[in-house]
C-alpha positions in Angstrom: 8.1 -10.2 30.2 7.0 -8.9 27.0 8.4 -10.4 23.4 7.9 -7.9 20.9 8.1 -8.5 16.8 10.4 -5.4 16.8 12.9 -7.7 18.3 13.1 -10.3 15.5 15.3 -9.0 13.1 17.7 -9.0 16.3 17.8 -12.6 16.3 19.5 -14.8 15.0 19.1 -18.7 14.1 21.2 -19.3 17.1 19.0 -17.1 18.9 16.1 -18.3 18.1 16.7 -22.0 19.4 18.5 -21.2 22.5 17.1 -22.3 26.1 16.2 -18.5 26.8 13.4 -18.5 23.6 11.9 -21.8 24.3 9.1 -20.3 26.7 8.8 -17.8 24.3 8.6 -20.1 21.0 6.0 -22.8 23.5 3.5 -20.4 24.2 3.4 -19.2 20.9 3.5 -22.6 19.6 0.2 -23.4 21.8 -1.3 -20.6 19.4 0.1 -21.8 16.2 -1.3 -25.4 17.0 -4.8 -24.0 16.4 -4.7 -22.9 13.2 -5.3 -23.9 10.0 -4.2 -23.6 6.2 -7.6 -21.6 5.4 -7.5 -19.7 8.3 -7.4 -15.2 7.6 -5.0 -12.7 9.1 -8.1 -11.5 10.8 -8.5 -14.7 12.2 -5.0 -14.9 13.8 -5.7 -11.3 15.6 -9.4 -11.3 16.6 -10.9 -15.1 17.1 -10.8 -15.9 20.7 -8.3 -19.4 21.9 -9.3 -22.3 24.4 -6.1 -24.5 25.1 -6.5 -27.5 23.8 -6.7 -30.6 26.6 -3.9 -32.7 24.8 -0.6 -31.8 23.3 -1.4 -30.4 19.7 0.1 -32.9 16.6 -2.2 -32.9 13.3 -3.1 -29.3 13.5 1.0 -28.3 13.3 1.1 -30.6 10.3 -1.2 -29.5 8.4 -0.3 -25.5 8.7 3.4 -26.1 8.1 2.4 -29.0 5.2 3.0 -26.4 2.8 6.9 -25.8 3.8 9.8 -27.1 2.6 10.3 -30.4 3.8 13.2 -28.8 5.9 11.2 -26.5 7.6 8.1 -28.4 8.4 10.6 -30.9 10.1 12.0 -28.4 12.2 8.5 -26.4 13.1 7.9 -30.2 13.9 11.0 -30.8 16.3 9.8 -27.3 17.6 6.1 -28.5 18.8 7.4 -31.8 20.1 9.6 -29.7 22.3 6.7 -27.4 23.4 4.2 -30.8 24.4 3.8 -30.6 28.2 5.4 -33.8 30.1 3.6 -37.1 30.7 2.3 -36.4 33.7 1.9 -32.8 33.9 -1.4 -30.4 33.0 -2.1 -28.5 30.0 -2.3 -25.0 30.1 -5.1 -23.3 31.2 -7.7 -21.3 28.7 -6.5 -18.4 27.8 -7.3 -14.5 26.9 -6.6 -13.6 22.8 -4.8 -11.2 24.2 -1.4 -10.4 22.1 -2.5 -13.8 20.2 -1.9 -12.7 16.8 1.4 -11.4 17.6 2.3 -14.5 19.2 1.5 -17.0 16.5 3.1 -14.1 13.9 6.0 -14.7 16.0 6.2 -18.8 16.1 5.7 -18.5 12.2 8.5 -16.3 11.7 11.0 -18.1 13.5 9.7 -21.2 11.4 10.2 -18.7 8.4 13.7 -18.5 9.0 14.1 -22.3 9.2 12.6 -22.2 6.2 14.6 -19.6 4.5 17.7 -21.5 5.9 16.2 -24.6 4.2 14.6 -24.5 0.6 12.2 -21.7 1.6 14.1 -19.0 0.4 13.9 -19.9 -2.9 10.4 -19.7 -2.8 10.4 -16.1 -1.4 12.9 -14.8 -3.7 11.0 -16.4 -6.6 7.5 -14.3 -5.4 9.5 -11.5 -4.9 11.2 -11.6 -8.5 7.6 -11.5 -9.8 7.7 -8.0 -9.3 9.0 -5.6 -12.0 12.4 -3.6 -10.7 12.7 -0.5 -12.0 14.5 2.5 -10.6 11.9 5.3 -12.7 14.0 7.0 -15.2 11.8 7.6 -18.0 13.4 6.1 -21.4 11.9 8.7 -23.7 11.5 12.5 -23.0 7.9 12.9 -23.2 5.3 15.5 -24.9 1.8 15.9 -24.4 -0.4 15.9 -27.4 -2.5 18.8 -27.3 -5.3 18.1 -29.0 -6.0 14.9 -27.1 -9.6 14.3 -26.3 -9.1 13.8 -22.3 -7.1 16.0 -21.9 -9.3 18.7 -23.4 -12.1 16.8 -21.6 -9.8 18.0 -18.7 -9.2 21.1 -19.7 -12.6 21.9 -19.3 -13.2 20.5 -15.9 -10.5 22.5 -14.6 -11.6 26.0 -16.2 -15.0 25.6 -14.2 -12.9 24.6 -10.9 -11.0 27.5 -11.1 -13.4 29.9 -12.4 -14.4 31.1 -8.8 -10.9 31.4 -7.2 -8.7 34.6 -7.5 -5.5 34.5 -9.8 -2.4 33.9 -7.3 1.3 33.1 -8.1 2.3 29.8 -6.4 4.3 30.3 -3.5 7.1 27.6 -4.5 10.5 27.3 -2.4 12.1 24.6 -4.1 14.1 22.1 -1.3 18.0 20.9 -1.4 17.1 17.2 -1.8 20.6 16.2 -1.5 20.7 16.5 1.9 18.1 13.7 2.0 21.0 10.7 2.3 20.8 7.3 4.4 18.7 5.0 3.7 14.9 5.6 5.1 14.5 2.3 6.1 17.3 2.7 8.9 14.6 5.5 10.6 11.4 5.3 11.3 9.5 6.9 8.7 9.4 5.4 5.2 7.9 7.6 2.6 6.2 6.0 -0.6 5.1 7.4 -4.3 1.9 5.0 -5.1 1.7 5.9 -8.8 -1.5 5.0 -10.6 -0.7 5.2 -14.4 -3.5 5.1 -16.9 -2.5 2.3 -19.6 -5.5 0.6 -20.3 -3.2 -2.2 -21.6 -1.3 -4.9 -19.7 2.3 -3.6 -20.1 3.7 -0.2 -18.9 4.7 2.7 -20.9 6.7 5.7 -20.6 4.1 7.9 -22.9 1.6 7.8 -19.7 0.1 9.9 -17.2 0.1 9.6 -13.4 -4.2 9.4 -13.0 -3.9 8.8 -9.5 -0.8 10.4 -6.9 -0.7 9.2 -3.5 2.1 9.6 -1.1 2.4 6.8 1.6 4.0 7.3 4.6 4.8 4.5 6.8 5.4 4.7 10.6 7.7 1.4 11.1 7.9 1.9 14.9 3.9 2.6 15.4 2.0 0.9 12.4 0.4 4.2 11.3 -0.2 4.7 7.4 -0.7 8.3 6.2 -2.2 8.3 2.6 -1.6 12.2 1.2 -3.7 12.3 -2.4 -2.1 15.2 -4.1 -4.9 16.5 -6.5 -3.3 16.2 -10.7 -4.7 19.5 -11.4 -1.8 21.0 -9.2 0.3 23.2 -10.6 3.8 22.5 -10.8 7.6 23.4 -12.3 8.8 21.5 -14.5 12.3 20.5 -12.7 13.9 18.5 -16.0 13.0 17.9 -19.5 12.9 19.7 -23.0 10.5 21.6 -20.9 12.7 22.6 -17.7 10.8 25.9 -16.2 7.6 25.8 -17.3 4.5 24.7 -15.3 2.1 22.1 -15.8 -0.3 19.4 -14.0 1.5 17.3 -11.5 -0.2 14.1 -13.6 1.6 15.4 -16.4 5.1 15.3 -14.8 5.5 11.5 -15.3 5.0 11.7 -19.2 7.8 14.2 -18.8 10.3 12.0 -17.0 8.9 8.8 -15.5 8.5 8.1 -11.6 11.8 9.5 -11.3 11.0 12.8 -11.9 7.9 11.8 -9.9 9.7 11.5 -7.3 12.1 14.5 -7.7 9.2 17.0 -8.0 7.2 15.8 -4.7 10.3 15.7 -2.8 11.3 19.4 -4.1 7.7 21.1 -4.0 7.4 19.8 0.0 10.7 19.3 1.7 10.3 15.8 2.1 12.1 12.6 1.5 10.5 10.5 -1.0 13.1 7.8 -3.0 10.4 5.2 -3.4 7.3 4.5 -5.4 5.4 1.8 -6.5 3.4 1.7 -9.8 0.3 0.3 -11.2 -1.8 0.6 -13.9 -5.6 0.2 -14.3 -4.8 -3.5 -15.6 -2.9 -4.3 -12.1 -5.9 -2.5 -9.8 -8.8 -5.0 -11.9 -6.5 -8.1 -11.5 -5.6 -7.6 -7.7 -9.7 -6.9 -6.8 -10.8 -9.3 -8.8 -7.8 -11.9 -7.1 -9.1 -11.1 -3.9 -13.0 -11.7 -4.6 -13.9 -8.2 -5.0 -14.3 -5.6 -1.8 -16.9 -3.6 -0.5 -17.6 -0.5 -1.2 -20.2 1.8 0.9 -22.2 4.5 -1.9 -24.0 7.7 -1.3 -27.5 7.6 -3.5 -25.7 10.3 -5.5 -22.6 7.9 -6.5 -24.7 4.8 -7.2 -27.1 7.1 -9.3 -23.7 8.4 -11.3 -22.3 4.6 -11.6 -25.6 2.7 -12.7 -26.5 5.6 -15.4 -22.6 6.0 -16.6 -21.2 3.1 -16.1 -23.3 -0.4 -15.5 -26.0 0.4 -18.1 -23.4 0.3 -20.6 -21.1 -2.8 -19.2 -24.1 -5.2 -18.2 -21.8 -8.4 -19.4 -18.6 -6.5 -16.6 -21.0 -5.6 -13.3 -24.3 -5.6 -11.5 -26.6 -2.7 -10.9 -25.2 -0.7 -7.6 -27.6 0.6 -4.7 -26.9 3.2 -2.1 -25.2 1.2 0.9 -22.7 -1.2 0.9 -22.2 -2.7 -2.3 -19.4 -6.3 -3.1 -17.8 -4.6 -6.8 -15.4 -6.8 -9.1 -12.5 -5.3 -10.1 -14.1 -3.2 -13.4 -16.5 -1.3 -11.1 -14.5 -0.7 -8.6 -12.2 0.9 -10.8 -15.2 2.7 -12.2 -15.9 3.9 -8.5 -12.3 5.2 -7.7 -11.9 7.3 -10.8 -15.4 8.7 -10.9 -15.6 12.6 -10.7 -18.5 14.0 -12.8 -21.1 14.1 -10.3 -19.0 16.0 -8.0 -15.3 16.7 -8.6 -12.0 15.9 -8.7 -11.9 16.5 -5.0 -13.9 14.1 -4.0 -12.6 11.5 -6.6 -9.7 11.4 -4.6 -11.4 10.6 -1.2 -13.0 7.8 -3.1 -9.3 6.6 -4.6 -8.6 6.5 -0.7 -12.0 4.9 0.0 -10.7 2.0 -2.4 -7.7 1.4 -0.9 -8.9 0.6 2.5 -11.3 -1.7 1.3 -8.6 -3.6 -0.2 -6.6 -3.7 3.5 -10.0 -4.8 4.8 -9.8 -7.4 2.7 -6.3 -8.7 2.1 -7.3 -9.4 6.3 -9.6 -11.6 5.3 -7.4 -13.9 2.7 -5.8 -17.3 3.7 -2.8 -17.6 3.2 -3.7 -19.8 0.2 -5.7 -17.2 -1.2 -3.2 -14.6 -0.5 -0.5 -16.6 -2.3 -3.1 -16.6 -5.6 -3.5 -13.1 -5.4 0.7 -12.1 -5.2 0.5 -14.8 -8.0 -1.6 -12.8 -10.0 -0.5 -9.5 -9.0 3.4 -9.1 -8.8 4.0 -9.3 -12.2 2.2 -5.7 -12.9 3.4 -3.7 -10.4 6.6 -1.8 -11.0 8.7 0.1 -7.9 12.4 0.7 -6.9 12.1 -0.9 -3.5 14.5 -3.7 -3.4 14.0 -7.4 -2.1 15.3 -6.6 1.7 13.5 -3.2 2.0 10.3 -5.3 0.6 11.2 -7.7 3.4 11.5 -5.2 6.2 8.3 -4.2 5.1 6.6 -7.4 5.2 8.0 -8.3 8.8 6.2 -5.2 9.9 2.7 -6.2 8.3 1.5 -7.6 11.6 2.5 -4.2 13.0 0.2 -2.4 10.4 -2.5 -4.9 10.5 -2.6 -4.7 14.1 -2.6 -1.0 14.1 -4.9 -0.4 11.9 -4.3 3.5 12.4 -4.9 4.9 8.1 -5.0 8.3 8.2 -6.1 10.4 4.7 -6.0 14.0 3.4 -5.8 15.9 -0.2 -3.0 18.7 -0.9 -3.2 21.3 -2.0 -5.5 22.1 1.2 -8.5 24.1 1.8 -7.9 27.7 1.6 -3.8 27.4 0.4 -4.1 27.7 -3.2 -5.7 30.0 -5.9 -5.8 29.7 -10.0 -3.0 30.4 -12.6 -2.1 29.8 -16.3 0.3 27.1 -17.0 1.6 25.4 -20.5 -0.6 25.2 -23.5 -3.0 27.6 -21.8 -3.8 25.0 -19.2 -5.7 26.0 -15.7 -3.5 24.8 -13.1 -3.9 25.1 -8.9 -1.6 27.3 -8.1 -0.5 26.3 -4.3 1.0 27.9 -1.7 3.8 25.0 -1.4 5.2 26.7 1.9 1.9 26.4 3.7 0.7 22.6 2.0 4.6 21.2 3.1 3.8 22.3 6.7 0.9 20.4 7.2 2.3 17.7 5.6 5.1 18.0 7.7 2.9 18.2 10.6 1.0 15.5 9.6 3.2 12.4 8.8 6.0 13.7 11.4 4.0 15.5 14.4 6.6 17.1 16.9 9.2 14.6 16.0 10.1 16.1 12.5 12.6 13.4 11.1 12.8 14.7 7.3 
């Protein structure tokens, strides 16, 4: 018989002691024995396990020492109860097989001991870290003309579009109303990661979305779909002093916050986005540097662009680069994820996505202690309208996504669906075929089993 994670939010405490989940809970326990404080999420799914040729006691202590007292004395009671009798043989060695999962699973059930117990205090107080926010904008926002970026932009975007043909965007705006329920009670969750370019620590409504990614999250398979929609892309402007014009899609967010974000996603593609999560460049170089740094692998071409742009003026913030993999603090990996004049805005995008990964790679690597520094660290600058039980869902399901493994990228407008057109202030916007780019969307986070 197979014990799936998708089954613990089934059970209940009662459950969870009952006769019929103690072979479940021993064999897992058997797993949870071997490990320690320091040991990674990596760990816990790849390293191979020998039984061990006594009944397990210090190891259990020492990974549930940091519980509440309440806890660790019931994860206690729980290995007592899963030591073999006198007399009888301990378990033969066996295959890692469904290891991680296993130990996931013992953990969790001492989780909710420990929730029961004084550990949901501490949850609740990590999760309060986090700033709540449900995206309306407080001010209705201009852009300043004459700003020195975005004429820098301006200019980037006239030589992008010089080559294509002047098109009208084919735009069929959606019913969003009929988007109700909550997405967590299906299968596919879809996110709005918001990358907001405050150089400062605090957020402000007077900023502009530098980076737009749409995460979609498969809760039943563990599949992550990461959708960069490129901020040249020409869109409507839904609400606002100025309703009906067209503009960058980076610009919407001055205009009315991650709500309107959200609003204009959902319209321009058909497709069910109510959540997003913001950071700001402050948040990305505290949560890199939190973690260590990453690794990041560069072309000859990028580390020639970051040594000449970027290190040769920050020697005190970063080392010289190389072609290959290179270990980048949070300031140069920054650097790396918004760079776009060696090639374009294109590929700047790939490399947003490039960064992300390397930050999954690495949160796999983290103890639990060091993963507790870096939620320490980073909480308090993110902002998103998720609330504490959809956070939680999500989190039960990490094992699921870790395990899985399956990220999957791609840039909209795509390849061959858009052309050039003249938007607000004489800007050069993309203009897309939004018929053709929310199909293959479509296609892509849903397949055949179109949900939303």
């Amino acid at each position: 018989m197979e014990h799936s994670l998708e089954k613990l939010p089934e059970l209940s405490l009662d459950d969870a002691l009952t006769p019929a989940s103690d072979a479940i809970l021993e064999d897992a326990l058997d797993d949870l024995a071997e490990v320690s404080p320091e040991d990674s999420l990596e760990d816990l799914f790849t390293a191979p396990t020998e039984a061990p040729a006594e009944a397990p006691e210090a190891a259990p202590a020492a990974a549930t020492a940091a519980l509440a007292p309440a806890a660790a004395a019931a994860a206690e009671t729980a290995v007592q109860k899963a030591k073999p009798a006198p007399g009888k043989h301990a378990k033969p060695a066996k295959k890692n097989t469904g290891r991680g999962l296993k130990i996931v699973f013992a953990s969790l059930l001492v989780l909710l001991l420990a929730i029961v117990g004084f550990g949901y205090g501490y949850y609740h107080g990590k999760i309060s870290l986090l700033q709540f926010d449900d995206g309306t904008a407080t001010l209705d926002g201009t852009i300043d003309e004459t700003d020195a970026e975005l004429l820098e932009r301006q200019a980037e975007m006239e030589s992008a579009v010089s080559e294509l043909a002047i098109a009208d965007p084919i735009f069929v705006e959606s019913d969003i109303e009929k988007f109700v329920g909550n997405p967590f009670d299906g299968k596919i969750v879809n996110i709005l990661l918001l990358g907001t370019d405050e150089r400062s620590k605090t957020f402000t409504d007077a900023a502009r979305s530098d980076t737009i990614i749409l995460c979609s999250v498969n809760l039943d398979t563990g599949a992550i779909k990461l959708i960069s929609l490129e901020r040249g892309m020409g869109v409507p402007v839904l609400e606002g002093r100025y309703k009906g014009e067209w503009d960058w899609i980076t610009h919407i967010f001055r205009y009315g916050g991650a709500d309107l974000m959200m609003k204009t996603v959902s319209t321009s593609f058909d497709i069910d986005v109510r959540h997003y999560v913001r950071v700001n460049f402050n948040t990305f170089i505290t949560l890199v540097d939190s973690m260590g740094g990453i690794d990041i692998t560069l072309s000859q071409r990028e580390a020639d662009g970051l040594n000449t742009n970027i290190v040769a003026y920050n020697r005190d913030l970063c080392d010289w680069v190389h072609a290959g993999t290179n270990h980048m603090n949070g300031f140069l990996a920054l650097q790396y994820a918004r760079m776009r004049k060696i090639d374009s805005d294109w590929v700047r995008v790939t490399r947003q996505r490039a960064t992300i990964e390397a930050i999954l790679a690495k949160a796999k690597t983290l103890s639990v202690g060091e993963l507790d520094d870096v939620l320490d660290g980073t909480l308090p600058n993110i902002k998103t309208n998720l609330t504490e039980k959809e956070i939680t869902m999500l989190l039960l399901k990490v094992p699921l996504f870790l395990e899985a493994m399956d990220i999957e990228g791609m840039t909209i407008p795509a390849a061959g669906t858009y052309g050039s057109m003249t938007g607000m202030g004489g800007r050069s916007l993309f203009a897309a075929d939004f018929t053709k780019n929310a199909a293959i969307i479509h296609e892509m986070i849903y397949g055949s089993d179109e949900e939303g």
